[in-house]
C-alpha positions in Angstrom: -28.8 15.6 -14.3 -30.2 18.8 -15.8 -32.4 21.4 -13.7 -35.9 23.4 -14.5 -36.9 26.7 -13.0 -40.2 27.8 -12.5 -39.6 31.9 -12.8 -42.8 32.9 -15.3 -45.0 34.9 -12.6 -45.2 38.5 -11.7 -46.1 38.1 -8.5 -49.2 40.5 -7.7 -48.1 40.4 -4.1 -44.9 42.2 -4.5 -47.0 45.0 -5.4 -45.1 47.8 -7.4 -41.9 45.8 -6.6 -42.8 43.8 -10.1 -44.1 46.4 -12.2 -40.7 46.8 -14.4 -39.3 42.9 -12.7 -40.6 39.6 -12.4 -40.5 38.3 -8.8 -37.7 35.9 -9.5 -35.5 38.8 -10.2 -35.4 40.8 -7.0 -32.5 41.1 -5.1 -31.8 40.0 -2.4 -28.2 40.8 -0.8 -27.3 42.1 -4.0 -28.3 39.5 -6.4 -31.9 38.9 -7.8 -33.9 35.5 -6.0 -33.0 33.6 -9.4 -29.2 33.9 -9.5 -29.2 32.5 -5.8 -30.9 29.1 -6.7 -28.6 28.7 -10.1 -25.9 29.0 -7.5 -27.1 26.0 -5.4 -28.3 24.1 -8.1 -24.6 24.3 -9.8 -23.0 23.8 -6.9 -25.1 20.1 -7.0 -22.9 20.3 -10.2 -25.4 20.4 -12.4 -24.9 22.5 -15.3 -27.9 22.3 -17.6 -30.6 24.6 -16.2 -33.8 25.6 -17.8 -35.8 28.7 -17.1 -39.3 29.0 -18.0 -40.0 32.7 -18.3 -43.2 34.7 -18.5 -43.7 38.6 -17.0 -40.6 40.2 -18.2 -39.1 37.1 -19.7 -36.7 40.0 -21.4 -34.8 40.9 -18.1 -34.3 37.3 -16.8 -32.7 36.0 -20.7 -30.5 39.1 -20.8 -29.4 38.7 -17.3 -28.4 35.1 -17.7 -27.8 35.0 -21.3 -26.4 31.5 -22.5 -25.2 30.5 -18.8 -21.4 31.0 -20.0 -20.6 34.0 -17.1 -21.8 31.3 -14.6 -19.8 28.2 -16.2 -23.3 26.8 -17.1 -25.6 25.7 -20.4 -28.6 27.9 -19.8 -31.9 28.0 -22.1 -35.3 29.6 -21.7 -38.7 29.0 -22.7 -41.9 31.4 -22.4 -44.7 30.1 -21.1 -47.2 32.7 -22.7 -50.9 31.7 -20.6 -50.6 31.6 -17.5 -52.2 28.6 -16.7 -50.4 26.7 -13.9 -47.9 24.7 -12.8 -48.6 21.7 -14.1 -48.3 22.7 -17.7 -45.2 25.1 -17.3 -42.5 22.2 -16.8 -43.7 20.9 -20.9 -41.8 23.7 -22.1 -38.7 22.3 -20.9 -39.5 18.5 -22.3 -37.1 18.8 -25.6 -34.0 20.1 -23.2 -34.8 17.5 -20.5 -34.9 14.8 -22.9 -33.8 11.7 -20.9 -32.4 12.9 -18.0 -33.6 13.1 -14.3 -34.4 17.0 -13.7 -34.3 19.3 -10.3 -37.5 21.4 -10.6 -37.8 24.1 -8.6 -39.7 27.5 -8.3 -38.1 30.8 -9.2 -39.0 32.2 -5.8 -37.6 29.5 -2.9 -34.9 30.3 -1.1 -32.9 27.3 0.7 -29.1 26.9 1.9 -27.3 26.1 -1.2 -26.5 22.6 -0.1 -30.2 21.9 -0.2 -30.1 21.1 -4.0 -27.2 18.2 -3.8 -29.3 16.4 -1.0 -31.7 16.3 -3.2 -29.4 14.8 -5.5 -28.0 12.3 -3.0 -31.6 11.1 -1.6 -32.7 10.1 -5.2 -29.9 7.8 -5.3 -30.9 6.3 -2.4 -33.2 4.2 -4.3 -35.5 3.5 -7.1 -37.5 6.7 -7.1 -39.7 8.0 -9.6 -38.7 11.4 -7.7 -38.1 13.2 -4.9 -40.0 15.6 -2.6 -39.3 18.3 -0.2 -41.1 19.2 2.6 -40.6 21.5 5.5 -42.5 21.4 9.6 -44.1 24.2 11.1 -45.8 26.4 8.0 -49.5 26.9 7.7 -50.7 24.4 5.5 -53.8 25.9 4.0 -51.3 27.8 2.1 -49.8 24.7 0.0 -49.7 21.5 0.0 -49.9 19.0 2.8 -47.5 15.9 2.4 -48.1 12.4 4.0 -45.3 9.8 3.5 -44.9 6.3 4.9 -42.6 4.9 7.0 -39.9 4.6 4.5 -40.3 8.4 4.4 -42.2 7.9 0.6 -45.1 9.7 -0.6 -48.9 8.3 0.3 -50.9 11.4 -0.2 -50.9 15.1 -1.3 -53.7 17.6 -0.3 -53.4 20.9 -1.9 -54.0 24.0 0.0 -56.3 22.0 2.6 -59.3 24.4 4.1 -59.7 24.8 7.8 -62.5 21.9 7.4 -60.4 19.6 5.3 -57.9 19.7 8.1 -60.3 19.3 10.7 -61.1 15.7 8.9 -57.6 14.9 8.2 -57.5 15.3 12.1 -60.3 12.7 12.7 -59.1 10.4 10.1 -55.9 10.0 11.9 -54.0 11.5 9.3 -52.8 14.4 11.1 -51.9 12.9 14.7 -50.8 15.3 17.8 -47.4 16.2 18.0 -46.6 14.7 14.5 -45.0 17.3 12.7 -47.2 18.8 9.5 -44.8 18.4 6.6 -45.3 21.2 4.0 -44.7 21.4 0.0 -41.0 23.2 0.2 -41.8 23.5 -3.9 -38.3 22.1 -4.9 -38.4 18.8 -6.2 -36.5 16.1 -8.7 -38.3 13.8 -11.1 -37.7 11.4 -14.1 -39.1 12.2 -17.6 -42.0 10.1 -16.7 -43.2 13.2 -15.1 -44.3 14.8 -18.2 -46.8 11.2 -19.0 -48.7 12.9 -16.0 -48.4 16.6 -16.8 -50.2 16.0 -20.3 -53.1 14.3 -18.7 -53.9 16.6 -16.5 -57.2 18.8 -16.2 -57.3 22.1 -14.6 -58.6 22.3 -11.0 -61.3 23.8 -9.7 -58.6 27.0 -9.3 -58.7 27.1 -13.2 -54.9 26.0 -13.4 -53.1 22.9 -14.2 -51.9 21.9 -11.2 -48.3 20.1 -10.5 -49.4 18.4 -7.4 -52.3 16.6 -9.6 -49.5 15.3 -11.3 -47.7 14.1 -8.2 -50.7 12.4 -7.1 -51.8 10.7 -10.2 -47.7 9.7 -9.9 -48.3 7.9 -6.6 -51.6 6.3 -7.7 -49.6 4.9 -10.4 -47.4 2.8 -7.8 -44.4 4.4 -8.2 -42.1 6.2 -5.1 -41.6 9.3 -4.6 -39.1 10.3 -1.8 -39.6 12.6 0.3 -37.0 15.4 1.9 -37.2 17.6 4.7 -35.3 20.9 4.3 -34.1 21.3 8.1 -32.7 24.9 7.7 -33.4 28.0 6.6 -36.5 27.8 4.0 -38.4 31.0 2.8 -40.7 31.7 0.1 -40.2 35.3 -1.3 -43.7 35.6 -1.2 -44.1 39.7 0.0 -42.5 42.7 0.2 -41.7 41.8 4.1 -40.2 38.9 3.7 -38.1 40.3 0.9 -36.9 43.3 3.9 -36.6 40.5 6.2 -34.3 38.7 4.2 -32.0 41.7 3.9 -30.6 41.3 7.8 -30.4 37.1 7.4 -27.1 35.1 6.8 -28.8 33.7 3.8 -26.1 30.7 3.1 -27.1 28.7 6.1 
């Protein structure tokens, strides 16, 4: 098992927080965002970990180096155009090679544990992957997950608009009460993933998008499992939530 992290954005909305940082590397309790998930992810006792850099690739490779202070094997690769998530995970194809990969974005933040049950749910079965999702979020903000009764994938809808929820209402998609389960962005997946990331086209957002990817994954008959993250789950997506994060017990 080897692991990929997303960490190549500067993240506009942090404001002057990322003019001399990328986003991945503020702290939080005294460590940057990116150090905490290489902590959960090795404590899944995975050791190989990938970081695909970008703004300020510099201060993430320095900090990090070869992976040795943290007992780990660590390499980095830039992705140089910003073009989306769907393409950034190629850079890491050579170092995945034939291994099953944790992939997660540089800027989730999830109880350490979270990355071994991850682990543990892909060997539950034969899964082409494996798909976290949390309750309660606003989902025109990311993607909205729909999974049989098996708890398996049927349908992604990225960033749904007001509209496009309306008719996933009326459809019977979305049912009262039923909890709306949201992209938690921290998934695993088999190398097979990267014979969908190569076809893809951009969206009509002008990026390459990973849940396309996931999508054209399910179309192709294969099961993805899905995960809900019961805990604590924050995207470090502002300034305030940064602040807020400061006063949290952020191991639980």
């Amino acid at each position: 098992m080897k692991a990929v992290i997303l960490a190549a954005g500067k993240g506009t909305r942090m404001r002057e927080l990322t003019h001399e940082l990328p986003k991945p590397m503020l702290r939080v309790q005294g460590k940057p965002i990116l150090e905490h998930i290489v902590t959960g992810i090795l404590a899944a006792g995975v050791r190989d970990i990938f970081i695909v850099t970008g703004w300020r690739a510099d201060v993430v490779e320095k900090h990090f180096g070869d992976g040795a202070k943290w007992g780990a094997r660590m390499a980095f690769g830039r992705q140089l155009v910003q073009d989306g998530t769907g393409k950034a995970p190629e850079l890491a194809r050579a170092f995945v090679g034939d291994s099953p990969f944790l992939l997660t974005y540089g800027d989730i933040l999830v109880p350490p544990e979270t990355y071994l049950q991850v682990v543990q749910r892909f060997r539950e079965g034969d899964f082409a992957g494996v798909i976290t999702v949390t309750r309660g979020e606003d989902v025109t903000k990311g993607g909205l997950n729909f999974f049989d009764e098996q708890f398996c994938l049927k349908r992604l809808v990225e960033k749904p608009s007001p509209e496009q929820v309306e008719q996933l209402r009326r459809d019977g998609w979305l049912k009262p009460g039923a909890p709306a389960w949201y992209n938690a962005g921290i998934y695993l997946f088999r190398p097979a993933l990267f014979d969908f990331t190569g076809r893809l086209h951009k969206s009509p957002r002008g990026e390459y998008e990973l849940t396309d990817a996931i999508s054209a994954i399910v179309a192709d008959g294969q099961r993805l499992a899905g995960l809900e993250i019961p805990g604590r789950w924050v995207d470090v997506r502002d300034p305030e939530t940064l602040a807020r994060l400061e006063g949290e017990n952020i191991e639980h």
